[in-house]
KEMI-670251 format. One record per residue (C-alpha): x, y, z. Coordinates in steps of 0.05 Angstrom, whole numbers, padded with zeros to 5 digits, always signed. Each point is the difference from the previous one (the first is absolute). Layout:
! KEMI-670251
XYZ ...
//
This chain:
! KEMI-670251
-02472-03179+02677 +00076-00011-00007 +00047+00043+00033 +00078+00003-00019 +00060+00035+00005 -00001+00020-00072 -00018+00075-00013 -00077+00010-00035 +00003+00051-00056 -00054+00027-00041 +00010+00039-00072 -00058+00018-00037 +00008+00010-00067 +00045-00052-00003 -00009-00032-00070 +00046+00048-00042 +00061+00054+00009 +00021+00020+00069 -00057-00037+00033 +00032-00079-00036 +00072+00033+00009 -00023+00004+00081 -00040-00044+00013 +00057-00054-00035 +00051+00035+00041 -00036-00016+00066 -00014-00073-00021 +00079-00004-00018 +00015+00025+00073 -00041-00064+00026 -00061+00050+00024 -00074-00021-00008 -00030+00038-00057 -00065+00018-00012 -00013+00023-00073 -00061+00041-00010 -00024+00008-00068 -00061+00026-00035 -00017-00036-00064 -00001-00078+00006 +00044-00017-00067 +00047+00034+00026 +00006-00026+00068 +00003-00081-00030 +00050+00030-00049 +00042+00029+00064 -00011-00062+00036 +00029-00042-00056 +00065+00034+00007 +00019-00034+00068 +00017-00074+00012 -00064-00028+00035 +00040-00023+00050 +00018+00077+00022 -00072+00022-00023 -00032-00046+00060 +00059+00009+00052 +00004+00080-00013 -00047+00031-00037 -00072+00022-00002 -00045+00028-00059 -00053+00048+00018 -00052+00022-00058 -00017+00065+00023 -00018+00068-00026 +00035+00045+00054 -00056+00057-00007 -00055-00047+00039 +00012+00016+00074 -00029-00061+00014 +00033-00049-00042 +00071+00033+00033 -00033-00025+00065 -00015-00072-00025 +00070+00002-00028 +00041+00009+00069 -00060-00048+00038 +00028-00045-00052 +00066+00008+00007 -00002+00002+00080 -00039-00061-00009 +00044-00041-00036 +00070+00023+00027 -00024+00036+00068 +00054+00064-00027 +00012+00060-00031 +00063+00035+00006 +00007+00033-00065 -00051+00049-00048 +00037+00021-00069 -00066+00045-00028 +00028-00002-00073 -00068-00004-00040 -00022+00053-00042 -00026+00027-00065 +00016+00054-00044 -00021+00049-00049 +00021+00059-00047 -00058+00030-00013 +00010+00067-00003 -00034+00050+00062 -00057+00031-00044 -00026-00069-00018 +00006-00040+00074 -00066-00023+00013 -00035-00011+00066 +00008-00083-00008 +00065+00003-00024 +00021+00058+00066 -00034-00057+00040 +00031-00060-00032 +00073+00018+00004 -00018+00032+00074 -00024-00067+00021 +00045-00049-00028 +00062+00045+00026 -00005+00031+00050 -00065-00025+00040 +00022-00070-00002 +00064+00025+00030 -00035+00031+00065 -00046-00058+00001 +00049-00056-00005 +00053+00034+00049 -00066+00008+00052 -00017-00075-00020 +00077-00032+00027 +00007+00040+00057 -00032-00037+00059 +00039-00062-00025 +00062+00044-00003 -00003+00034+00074 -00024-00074+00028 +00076-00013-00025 +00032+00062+00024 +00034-00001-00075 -00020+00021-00070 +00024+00025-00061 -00051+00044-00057 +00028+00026-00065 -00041+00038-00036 +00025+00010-00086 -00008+00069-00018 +00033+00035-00054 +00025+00055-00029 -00056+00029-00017 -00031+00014+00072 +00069+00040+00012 +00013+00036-00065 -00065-00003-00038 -00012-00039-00058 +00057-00018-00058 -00058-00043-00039 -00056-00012+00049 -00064+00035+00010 -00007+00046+00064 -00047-00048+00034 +00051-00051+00001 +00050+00054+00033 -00036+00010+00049 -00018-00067+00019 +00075-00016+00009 +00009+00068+00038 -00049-00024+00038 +00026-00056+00012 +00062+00027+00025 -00037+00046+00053 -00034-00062+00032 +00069-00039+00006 +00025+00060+00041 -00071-00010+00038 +00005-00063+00013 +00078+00001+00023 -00023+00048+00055 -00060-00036+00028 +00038-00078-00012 +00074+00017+00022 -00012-00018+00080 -00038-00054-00030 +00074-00034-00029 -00032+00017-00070 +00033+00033-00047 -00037+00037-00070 +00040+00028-00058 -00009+00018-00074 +00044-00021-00058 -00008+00044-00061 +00025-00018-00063 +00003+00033-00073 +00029-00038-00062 +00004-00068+00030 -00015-00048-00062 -00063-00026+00004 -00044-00042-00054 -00033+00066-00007 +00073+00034-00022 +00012-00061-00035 -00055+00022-00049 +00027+00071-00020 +00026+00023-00061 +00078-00013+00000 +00014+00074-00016 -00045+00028+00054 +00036-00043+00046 +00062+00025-00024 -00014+00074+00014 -00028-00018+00067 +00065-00039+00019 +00037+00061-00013 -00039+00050+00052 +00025-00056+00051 +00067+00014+00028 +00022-00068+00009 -00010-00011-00077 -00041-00067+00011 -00070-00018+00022 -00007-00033+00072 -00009-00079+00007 -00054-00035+00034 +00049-00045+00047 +00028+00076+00022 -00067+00021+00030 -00013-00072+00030 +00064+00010+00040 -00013+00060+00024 -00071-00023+00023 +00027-00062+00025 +00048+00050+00044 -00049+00037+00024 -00044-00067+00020 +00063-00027+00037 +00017+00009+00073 +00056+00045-00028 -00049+00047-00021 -00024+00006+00077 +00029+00070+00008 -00033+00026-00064 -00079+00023+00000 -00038+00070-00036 +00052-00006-00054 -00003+00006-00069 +00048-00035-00044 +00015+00026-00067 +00027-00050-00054 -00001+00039-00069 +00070+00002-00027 +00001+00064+00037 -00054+00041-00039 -00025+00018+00056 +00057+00030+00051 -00018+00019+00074 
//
């Protein structure tokens, strides 16, 4: 087991959109990363991004589906194992539907329930004891839109997987915060993502003009506020929701 100064964080999902956009932030910053991802080709195709050099100083490449309980266990053994740390728990993986409410069936309910918002609980419960041994810790949990204001596109079991998700940071702040651990929830809406990527240019158009600020969001803009949040300036901070949506949503 090694153990350094350098911060340990973990970002599942982190092969595409906001989960690259952090998890790249954090490896930027100098942090220890650990990139969970579900499907194998895209894991060697996210490792091949990186200079070796970085990928065996830094970083770490979990294959994992985040909706087996017991591979999230094997996955912080592993990490503990290997870098005797973990400081920092981005929960960014998910999936999503818009299939509409009459036509949600049970496996789908259950699908989008388990990838979203159980592996949230799970993996929080999972980095704790390593988090209190350090009297520090940082988890950000990516909700959306969605679990605030219902769904733009989305189905409803998505919403409420990312409301959810949003009622277990404010959980979690209250139980961790004597603990030196902070929990918070980022929620986005019209960040560009590969997904936006693929839309017809003049629905995009129409959609850009609901949004105040005229523009979609960047990836880089929710990685800094995540990497805020994961910082020791973000100490003061916990049970919060953070909206970043070109102010379509105004609180």
């Amino acid at each position: 087991m090694q153990m350094s100064d350098q911060r340990v964080a973990i970002v599942t999902g982190a092969n595409k959109g906001l989960g690259l956009a952090i998890a790249e932030n954090f490896v930027n910053e100098g942090k220890k990363v650990v990139f969970v991802i579900r499907n194998k080709e895209n894991l060697e195709q996210t490792k091949q991004r990186f200079q070796p050099e970085v990928v065996e100083e830094q970083m770490m490449f979990i294959q994992l589906d985040v909706s087996s309980i017991n591979g999230i266990k094997e996955a912080v053994n592993q990490v503990l194992n290997q870098w005797g740390r973990i400081d920092i728990l981005v929960n960014n993986a998910g999936i999503r539907f818009e299939t509409p409410i009459e036509e949600i069936n049970e496996e789908e309910w259950d699908q989008v329930l388990s990838v979203n918002l159980k592996s949230t609980f799970f993996f929080s419960q999972a980095v704790i004891p390593a988090m209190k041994e350090r009297g520090w810790g940082r988890i950000i949990n990516l909700s959306s839109f969605g679990g605030q204001a219902g769904p733009l596109t989305s189905g409803a079991h998505y919403s409420a997987s990312k409301a959810g998700q949003i009622a277990l940071s404010k959980s979690f702040a209250r139980s961790l915060a004597a603990d030196g651990i902070t929990v918070n929830a980022v929620a986005p809406a019209s960040v560009r993502t590969p997904e936006m990527d693929k839309m017809d240019p003049d629905k995009l158009a129409q959609m850009i003009e609901t949004i105040p600020l005229k523009r979609v969001g960047e990836p880089q803009e929710v990685a800094d506020l995540v990497s805020y949040l994961a910082s020791d300036s973000g100490g003061f901070t916990t049970g919060a929701t953070f909206d970043i949506n070109g102010g379509r949503l105004m609180r």
